[in-house]
C-alpha positions in Angstrom: 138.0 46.1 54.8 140.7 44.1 54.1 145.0 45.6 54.2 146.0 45.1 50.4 149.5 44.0 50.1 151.4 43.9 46.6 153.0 40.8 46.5 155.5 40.7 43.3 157.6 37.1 43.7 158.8 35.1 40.4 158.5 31.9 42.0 154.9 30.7 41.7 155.4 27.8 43.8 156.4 30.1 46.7 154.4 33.4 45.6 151.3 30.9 45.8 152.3 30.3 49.4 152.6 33.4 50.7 149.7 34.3 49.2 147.2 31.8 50.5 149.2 32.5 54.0 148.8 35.8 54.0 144.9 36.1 53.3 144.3 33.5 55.7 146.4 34.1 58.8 146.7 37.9 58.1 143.3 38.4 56.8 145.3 40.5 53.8 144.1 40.8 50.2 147.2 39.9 48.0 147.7 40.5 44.7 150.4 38.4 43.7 152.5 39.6 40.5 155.2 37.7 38.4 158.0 40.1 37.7 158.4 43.4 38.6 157.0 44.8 35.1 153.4 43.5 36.0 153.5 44.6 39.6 154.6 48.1 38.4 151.4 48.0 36.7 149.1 47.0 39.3 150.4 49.4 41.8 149.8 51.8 39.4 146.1 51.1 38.7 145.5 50.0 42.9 145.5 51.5 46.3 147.8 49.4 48.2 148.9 49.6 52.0 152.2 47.6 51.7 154.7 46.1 49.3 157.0 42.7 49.2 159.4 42.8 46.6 161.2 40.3 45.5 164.8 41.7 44.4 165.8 38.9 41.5 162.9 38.7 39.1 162.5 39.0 35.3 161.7 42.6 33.3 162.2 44.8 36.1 164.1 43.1 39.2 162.8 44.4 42.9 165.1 47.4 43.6 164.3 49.2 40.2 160.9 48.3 41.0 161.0 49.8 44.5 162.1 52.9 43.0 159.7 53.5 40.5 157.5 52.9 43.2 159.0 55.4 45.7 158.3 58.3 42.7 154.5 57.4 43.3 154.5 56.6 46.5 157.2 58.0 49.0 155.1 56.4 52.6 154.0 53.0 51.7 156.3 50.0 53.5 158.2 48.1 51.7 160.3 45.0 52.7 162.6 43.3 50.3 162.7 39.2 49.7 166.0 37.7 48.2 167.8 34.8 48.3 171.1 37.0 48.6 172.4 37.9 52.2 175.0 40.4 50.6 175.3 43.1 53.1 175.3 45.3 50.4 172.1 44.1 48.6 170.7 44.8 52.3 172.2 48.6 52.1 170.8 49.0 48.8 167.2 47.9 50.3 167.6 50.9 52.6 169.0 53.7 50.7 166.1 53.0 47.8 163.5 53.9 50.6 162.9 50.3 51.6 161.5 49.7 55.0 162.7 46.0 56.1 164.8 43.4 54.2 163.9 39.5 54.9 166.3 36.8 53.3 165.5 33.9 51.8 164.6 30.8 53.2 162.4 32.7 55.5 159.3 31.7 57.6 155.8 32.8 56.6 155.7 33.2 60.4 158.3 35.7 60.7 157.1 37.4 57.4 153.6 38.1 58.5 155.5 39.6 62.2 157.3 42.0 60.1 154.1 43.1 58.1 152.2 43.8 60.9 155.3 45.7 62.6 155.5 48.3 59.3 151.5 48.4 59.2 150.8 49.4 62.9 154.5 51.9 62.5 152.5 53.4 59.0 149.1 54.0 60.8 151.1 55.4 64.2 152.6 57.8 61.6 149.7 58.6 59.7 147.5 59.4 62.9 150.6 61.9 64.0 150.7 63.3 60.7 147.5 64.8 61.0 147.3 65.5 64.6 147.4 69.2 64.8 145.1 70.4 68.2 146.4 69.9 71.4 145.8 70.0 75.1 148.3 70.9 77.2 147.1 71.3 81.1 144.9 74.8 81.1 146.6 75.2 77.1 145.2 74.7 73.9 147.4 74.5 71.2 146.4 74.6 67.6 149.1 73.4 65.5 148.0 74.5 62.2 147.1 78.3 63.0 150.4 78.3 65.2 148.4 79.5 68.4 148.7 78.7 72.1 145.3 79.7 73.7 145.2 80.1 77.7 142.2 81.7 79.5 141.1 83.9 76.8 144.7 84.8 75.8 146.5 84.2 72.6 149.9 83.7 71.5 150.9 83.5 68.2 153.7 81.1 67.1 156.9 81.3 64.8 156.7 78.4 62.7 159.6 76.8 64.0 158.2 77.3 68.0 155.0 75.6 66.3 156.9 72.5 64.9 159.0 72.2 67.7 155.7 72.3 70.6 153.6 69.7 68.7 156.7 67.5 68.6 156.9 67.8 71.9 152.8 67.4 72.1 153.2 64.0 70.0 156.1 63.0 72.6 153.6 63.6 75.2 155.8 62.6 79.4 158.0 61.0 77.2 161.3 62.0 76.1 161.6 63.9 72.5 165.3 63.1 71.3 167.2 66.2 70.4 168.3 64.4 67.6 165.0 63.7 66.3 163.8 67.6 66.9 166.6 68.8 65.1 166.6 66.6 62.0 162.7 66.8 61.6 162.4 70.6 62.0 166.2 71.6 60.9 167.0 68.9 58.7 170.5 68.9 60.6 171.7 68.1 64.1 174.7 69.8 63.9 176.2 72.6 66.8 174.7 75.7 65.1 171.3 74.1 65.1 171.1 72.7 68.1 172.1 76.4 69.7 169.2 78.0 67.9 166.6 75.5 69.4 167.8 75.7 72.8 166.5 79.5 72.3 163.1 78.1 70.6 162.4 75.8 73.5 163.6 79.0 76.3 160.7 80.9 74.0 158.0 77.7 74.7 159.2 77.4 78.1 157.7 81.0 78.8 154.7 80.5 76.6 153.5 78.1 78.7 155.0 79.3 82.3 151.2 80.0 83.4 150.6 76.5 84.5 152.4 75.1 87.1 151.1 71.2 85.5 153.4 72.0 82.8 156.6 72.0 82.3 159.7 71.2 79.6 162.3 69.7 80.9 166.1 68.5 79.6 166.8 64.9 80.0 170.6 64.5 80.2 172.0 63.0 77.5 169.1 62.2 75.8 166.5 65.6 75.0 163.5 66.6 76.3 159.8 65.8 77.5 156.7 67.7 78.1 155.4 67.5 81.5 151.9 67.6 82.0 150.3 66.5 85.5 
C-alpha cells in the first residue's frame, strides 16, 4: 500500500502540482485540501502518514492547523510550506511540533528528499518504539518485564536500569549520547541527574560482568556504547 500524505495548499495551480508529483515520483496517495478548515477535516476522518501544511491559507491558516493536529496526532511528520523566510515563522514551525520547514519557491525535487527523510526517521522510530527483547552476547534482556536472563539466572531491573539498558541495546557498538539518556529517561541533563545515572550504569555494568563480549564503556566527551563482540 501506498504512504498517504495530507496535502493542504490554497494555491490549486501549485497544490495540483505537487500532487500529480508526488503520486507519480513518490508513489504517495495525496489528498490535496484547500484551506486548513477542510484538511482539519480529512485528517480527522483518515489515517495519514505525513503532513504538508501550507502556513498562509483561508479559515484556518497552517500553524493553527498543525496544532489542532498535534492534539490528535502527537508522531506524524509535519513540514511547513510558506512563501515567508521569517526566521521567526521558521521558529514557530518548530515549537508547534513541526518536523521540517521548506520555503517557497521550492523544488518538487527537494520536497519529495525531505518526505522521504521524515518517513524512513518515523518508521526508524516506530520500529524502536516497540523493540523491547534483546540479545546481548550470552544475555537476554526483556525490556518490558525488566529482566536480564543469563544461564538460567535472573535479574530483576529497576525501571530506570531497564530504560537506561535498552537505550543502550537500541545504540547497539555505537555511542548513546549522555545527553540523549538523560533527557529521554530524566527528562533533564542537568548535574544532579547525570550523577544518579553514572550509579545506574555502575549497577548495569555488574549485571552483565559475566561475559567478557560485553562491555559498557565511557566515550570522552561524548557518552557511552555497548560493546558486544
Amino acid at each position: 500500500m501506498n504512504q498517504k500524505i495530507l496535502l493542504a495548499e490554497d494555491d490549486p495551480n501549485l497544490g495540483d502540482l505537487l500532487k500529480d508529483y508526488l503520486e507519480l515520483k513518490g508513489k504517495f496517495d495525496v489528498v490535496l485540501s484547500k484551506d486548513g478548515q477542510e484538511a482539519l477535516e480529512a485528517f480527522r476522518k483518515d489515517n495519514f502518514d505525513l503532513c504538508i501544511l501550507d502556513v498562509m491559507m483561508p479559515k484556518k491558516d497552517g500553524f493553527s492547523l498543525g496544532k489542532d493536529i498535534r492534539k490528535i496526532n502527537q508522531t506524524i511528520p509535519i513540514i511547513y510550506a510558506t512563501a515567508k523566510g521569517m526566521m521567526e515563522d521558521k521558529t514557530q514551525a518548530f515549537e508547534l511540533g513541526g518536523d521540517d520547514y521548506i520555503t517557497k519557491p521550492f523544488r518538487v525535487e527537494e520536497l519529495l528528499l525531505r518526505i522521504n527523510a521524515l518517513l524512513k526517521r518515523a518508521a526508524k522510530d516506530k520500529e524502536e518504539e516497540l523493540a523491547d527483547k534483546f540479545e546481548i552476547g550470552d544475555y537476554f534482556f526483556d525490556y518490558t518485564s525488566q529482566i536480564i536472563s543469563y544461564k538460567g539466572q535472573q535479574q530483576k531491573l529497576s525501571t530506570k536500569e531497564a530504560e537506561l539498558l535498552r537505550l543502550l541495546c537500541l545504540k547497539k557498538n555505537d555511542v548513546l549520547t549522555r545527553e540523549e539518556a538523560l533527557v529521554k529517561i530524566w527528562h533533564d541533563d542537568n548535574y544532579f541527574t547525570g550523577r544518579s545515572m553514572d550509579v545506574f550504569l555502575s549497577k548495569l555494568r555488574k549485571y552483565l560482568k559475566e561475559d567478557p563480549n560485553v562491555e559498557i564503556v565511557n566515550v570522552h566527551g561524548k557518552g557511552y556504547k555497548l560493546l558486544v563482540s
